[in-house]
C-alpha positions in Angstrom: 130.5 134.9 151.9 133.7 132.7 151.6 132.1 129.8 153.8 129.0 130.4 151.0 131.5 130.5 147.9 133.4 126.8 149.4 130.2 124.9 150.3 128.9 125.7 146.1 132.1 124.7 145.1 132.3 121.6 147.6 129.0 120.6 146.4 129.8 121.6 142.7 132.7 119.1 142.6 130.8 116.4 144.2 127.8 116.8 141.8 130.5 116.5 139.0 132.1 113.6 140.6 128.3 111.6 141.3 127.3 112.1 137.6 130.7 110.8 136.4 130.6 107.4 138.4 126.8 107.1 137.1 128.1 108.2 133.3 131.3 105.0 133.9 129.2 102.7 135.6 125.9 103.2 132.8 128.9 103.2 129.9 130.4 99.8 131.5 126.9 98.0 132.7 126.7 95.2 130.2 122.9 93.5 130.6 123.9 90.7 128.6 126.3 89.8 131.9 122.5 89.2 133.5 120.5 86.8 131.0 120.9 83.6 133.7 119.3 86.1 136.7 116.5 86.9 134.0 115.9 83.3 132.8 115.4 82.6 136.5 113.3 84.9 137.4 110.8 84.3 134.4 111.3 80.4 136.1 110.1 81.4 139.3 107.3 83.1 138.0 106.2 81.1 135.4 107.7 77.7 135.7 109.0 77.8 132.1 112.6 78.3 130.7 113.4 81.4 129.1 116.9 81.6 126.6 117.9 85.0 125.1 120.4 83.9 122.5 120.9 87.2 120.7 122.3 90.2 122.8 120.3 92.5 125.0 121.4 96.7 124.2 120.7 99.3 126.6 119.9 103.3 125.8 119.7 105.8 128.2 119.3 109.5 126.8 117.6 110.9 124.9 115.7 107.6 124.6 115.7 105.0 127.5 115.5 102.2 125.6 115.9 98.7 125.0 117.2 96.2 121.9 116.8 92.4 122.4 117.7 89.9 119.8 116.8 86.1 119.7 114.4 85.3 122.9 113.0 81.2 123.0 110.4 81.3 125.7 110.0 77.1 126.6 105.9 75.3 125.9 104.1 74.2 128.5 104.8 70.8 130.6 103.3 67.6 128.0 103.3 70.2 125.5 106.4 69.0 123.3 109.9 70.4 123.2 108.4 73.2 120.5 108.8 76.7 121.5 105.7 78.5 122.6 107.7 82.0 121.5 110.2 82.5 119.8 111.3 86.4 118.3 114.4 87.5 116.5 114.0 90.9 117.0 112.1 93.0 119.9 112.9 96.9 120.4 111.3 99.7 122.4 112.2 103.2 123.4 110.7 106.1 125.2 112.5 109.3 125.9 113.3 110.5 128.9 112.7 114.0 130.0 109.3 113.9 129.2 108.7 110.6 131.2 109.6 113.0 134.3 106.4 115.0 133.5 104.3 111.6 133.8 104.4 111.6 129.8 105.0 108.8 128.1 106.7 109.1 124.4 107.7 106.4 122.8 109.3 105.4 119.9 107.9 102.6 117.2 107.4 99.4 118.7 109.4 97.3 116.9 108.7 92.8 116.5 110.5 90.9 114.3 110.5 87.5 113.3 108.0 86.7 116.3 106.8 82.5 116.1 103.9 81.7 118.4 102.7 77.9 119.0 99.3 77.4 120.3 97.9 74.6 120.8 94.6 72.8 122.7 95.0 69.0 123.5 92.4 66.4 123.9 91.7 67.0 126.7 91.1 70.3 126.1 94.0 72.2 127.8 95.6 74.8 126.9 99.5 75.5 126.2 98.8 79.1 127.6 96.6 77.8 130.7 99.6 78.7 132.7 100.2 82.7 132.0 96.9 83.6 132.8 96.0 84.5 136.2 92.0 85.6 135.8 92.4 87.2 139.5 94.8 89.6 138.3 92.9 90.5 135.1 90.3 91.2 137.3 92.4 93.2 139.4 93.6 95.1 136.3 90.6 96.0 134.7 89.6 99.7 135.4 93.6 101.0 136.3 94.1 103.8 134.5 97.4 104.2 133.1 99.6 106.6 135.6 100.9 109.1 132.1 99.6 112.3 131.8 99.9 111.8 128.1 100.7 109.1 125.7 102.5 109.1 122.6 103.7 105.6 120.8 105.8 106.3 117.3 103.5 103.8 115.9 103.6 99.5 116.0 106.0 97.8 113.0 105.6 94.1 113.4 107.3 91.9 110.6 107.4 88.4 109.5 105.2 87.2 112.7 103.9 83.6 112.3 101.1 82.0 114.4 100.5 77.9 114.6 97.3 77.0 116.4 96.3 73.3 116.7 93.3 72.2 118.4 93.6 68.4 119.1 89.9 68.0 120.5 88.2 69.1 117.0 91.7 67.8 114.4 92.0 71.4 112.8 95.3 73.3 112.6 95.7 77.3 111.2 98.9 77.8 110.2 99.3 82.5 109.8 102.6 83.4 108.4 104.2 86.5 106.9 102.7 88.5 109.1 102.8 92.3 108.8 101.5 95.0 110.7 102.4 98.7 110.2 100.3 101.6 112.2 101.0 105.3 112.3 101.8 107.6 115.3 99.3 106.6 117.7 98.7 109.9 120.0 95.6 110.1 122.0 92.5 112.4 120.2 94.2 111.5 116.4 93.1 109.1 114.5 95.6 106.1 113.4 96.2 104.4 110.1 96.7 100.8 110.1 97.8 98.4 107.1 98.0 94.6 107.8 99.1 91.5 105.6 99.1 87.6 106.0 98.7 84.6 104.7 96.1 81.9 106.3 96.2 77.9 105.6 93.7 76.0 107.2 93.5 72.1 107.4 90.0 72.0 107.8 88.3 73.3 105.5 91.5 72.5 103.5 92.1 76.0 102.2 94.4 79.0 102.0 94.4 82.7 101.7 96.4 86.0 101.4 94.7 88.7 103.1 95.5 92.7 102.6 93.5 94.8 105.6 93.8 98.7 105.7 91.6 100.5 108.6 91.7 103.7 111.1 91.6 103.8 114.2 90.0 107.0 115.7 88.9 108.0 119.6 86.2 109.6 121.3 85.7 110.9 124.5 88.7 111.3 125.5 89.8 107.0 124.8 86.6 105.4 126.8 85.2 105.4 122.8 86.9 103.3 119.7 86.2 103.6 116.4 87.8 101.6 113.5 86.0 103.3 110.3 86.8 102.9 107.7 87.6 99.1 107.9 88.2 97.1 104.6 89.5 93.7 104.6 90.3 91.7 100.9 91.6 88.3 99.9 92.3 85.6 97.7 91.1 82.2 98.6 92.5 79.1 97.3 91.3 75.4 97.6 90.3 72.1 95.5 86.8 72.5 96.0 86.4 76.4 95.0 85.7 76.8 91.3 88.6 77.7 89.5 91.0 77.0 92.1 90.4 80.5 94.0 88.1 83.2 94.5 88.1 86.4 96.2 87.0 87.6 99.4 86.1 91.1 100.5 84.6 92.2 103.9 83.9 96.0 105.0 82.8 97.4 108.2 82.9 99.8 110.7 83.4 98.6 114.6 82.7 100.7 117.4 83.9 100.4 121.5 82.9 101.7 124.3 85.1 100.8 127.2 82.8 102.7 129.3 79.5 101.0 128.7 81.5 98.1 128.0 79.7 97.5 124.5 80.6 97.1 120.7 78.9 97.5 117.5 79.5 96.6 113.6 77.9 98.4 111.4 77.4 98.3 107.9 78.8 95.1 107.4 79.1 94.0 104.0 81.1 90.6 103.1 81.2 89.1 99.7 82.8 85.6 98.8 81.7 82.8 96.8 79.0 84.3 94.9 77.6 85.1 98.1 77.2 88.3 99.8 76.4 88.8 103.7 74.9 91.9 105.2 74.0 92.9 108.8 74.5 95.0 112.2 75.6 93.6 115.9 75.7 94.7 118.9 77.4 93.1 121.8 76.5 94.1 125.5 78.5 93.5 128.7 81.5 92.6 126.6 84.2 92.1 128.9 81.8 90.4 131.8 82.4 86.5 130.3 78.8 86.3 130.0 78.0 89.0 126.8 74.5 89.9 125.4 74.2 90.0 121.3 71.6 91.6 118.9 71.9 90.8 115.4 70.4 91.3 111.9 71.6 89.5 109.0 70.9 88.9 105.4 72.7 86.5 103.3 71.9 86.0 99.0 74.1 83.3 97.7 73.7 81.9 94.0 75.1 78.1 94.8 74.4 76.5 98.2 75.5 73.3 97.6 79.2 74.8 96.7 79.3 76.8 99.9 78.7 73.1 101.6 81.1 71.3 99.5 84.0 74.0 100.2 83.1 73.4 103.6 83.2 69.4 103.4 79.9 68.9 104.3 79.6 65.4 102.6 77.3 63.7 101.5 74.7 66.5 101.8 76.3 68.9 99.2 76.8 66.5 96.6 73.0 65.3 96.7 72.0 69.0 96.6 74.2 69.7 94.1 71.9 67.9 91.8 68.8 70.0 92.5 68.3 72.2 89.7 67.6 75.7 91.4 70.5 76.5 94.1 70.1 80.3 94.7 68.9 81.0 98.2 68.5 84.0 100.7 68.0 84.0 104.7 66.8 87.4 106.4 67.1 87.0 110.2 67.0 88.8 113.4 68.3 87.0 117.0 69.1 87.9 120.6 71.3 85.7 122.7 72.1 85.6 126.1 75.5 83.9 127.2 74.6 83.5 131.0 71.2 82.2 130.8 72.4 79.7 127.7 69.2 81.6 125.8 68.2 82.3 122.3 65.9 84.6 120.6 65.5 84.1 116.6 62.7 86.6 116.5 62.6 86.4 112.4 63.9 83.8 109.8 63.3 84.2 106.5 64.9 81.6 104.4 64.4 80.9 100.2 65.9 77.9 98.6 65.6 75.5 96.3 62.6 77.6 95.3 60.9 76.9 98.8 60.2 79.6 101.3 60.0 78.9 105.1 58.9 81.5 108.0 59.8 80.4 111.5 60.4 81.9 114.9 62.0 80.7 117.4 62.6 80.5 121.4 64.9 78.6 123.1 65.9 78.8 126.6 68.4 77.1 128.8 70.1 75.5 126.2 73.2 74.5 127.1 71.6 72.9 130.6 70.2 69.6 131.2 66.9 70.8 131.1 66.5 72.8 127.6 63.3 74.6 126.5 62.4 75.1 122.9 59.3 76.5 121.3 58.3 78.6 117.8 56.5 78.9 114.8 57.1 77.7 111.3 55.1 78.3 108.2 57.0 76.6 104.8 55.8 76.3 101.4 56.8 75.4 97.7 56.8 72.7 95.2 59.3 70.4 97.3 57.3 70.8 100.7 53.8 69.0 101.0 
């Protein structure tokens, strides 16, 4: 019994002693001591220089957890001396009891300040080119993750800003002020998501400030995802829209299967420049790089000619600008498949400029060196012989 009473004492004090050199050494482990090992390692893995300027906080318990302030990630080689990313702020947390139950609770995902440079040069290459390994994407695609449960606080990103320049077609999009705020996201509840942003595009020259508010919902058990209801407003501003702006609104509701590996929007209803769109898709074999897509759509505009002019299609929208009648309507109904380049418009109904035209048509192989195309048109009204 004494031999019993020494060896849970002996072990008692060497528990104590174990968990006081792990409580010294966690207290006295500085990560900011290891920025040049990390900046190498992201080097060797991705060729490109990484620079944390900002420090680099550590928690432990409850929440394991991790603070990091000021991180430049260096552009591609010929890409300029730009940044590709740059963030001021980057913070995430997850406790950690329940993360030794396979659970995974996490705090709000937190992004501050994030700057992102994209760009495509004439040659058509990419500044990202070089962090994507398609192999391991491929890899990746069906791993489930290894949590019995997942709980994230919810995603807070702030004052996010996005430059995208494509040097093949001259076009730049510059997205600033970005925010994007969700609710608790816990799998089998539906989430609340509220977005803002403001767009400026070279080409057509305009700009907008966009408001979006959706939720996010799940079904069967996450292979299903379902963003109803989905509303989207803005105002647009540019020299050739009348007035100097005009407002945009676009409502939907978007639907994934993961499973089946299909989405769907329905009910979409977008109005802008006197013009209002309505349809359904549905994509198939979304995720295969070679997708299927069913569409209906119906478009009623009141001015043709403006929707050409805002998008600088000169000199055709001035000399339709001087036809009298300039309402029109299109009612169609297509199929497209990606991998055999082929395209079904199995109804087009178009009205304008007081003319009416009926057409089908079938086209096959289109982006080959051998395209196929055949159809039908019927047109008449008093500009058509």
């Amino acid at each position: 019994m004494k031999l019993l009473i020494k060896l849970v004492i002996g072990f008692s004090i060497i528990l104590i002693i174990s968990i006081s050199l792990i409580v010294v050494i966690l207290v006295n482990f500085d990560p900011n001591n290891y920025k040049d090992t990390i900046a190498a390692k992201v080097n060797e893995q991705t060729g490109r220089s990484l620079s944390i300027s900002g420090d680099i906080n550590l928690t432990f318990y409850p929440w394991l957890g991790i603070n990091v302030e000021g991180i430049s990630l260096s552009n591609a080689a010929n890409f300029g001396d730009t940044p590709f990313l740059e963030t001021k702020t980057v913070k995430a947390r997850a406790k950690l009891l329940p993360l030794l139950r396979k659970e995974l609770e996490m705090d709000t995902l937190v992004l501050y300040g994030a700057r992102v440079n994209l760009v495509r040069d004439a040659k058509g290459l990419n500044n990202w080119d070089d962090l994507v390994n398609s192999e391991d994407k491929k890899q990746n695609t069906n791993q489930n993750l290894p949590f019995a449960a997942l709980i994230l606080g919810g995603i807070d990103i702030k004052d996010a800003n996005i430059q995208w320049r494509d040097m093949q077609q001259g076009i730049e999009y510059n997205i600033t002020n970005t925010n994007i705020h969700t609710g608790e996201l816990k799998l089998g509840e539906p989430i609340d998501i509220t977005a803002s942003s403001k767009v400026v595009a070279s080409k057509p020259a305009v700009s907008s400030s966009i408001q979006f508010k959706g939720t996010v919902s799940y079904e069967d058990n996450g292979d299903i995802l379902v963003l109803k209801p989905m509303l989207l407003e803005a105002v647009v501003s540019g020299k050739e829209i009348p007035g100097g702006e005009t407002s945009l609104k676009l409502s939907s509701e978007v639907k994934m299967n993961f499973d089946e590996d299909t989405a769907e929007i329905n009910s979409l209803d977008l109005t802008a420049f006197d013009t209002q769109i309505k349809g359904q898709t549905k994509v198939s074999s979304l995720l295969s790089g070679a997708p299927e897509l069913t569409a209906k759509i119906s478009i009623n505009g009141k001015d043709l000619p403006r929707l050409f002019k805002i998008a600088e299609i000169e000199p055709l929208a001035s000399e339709l600008a001087k036809l009298p009648n300039k309402t029109f309507n299109v009612n169609a109904s297509l199929y497209a498949d990606f991998e055999n380049k082929d395209l079904n418009i199995n109804e087009l109904v178009l009205n304008v400029f007081g003319n009416k035209i009926n057409s089908e048509i079938y086209a096959r192989h289109l982006t080959t060196d051998t395209p196929a195309v055949r159809g039908k048109l019927n047109a008449s009204g008093p500009d058509l012989p």
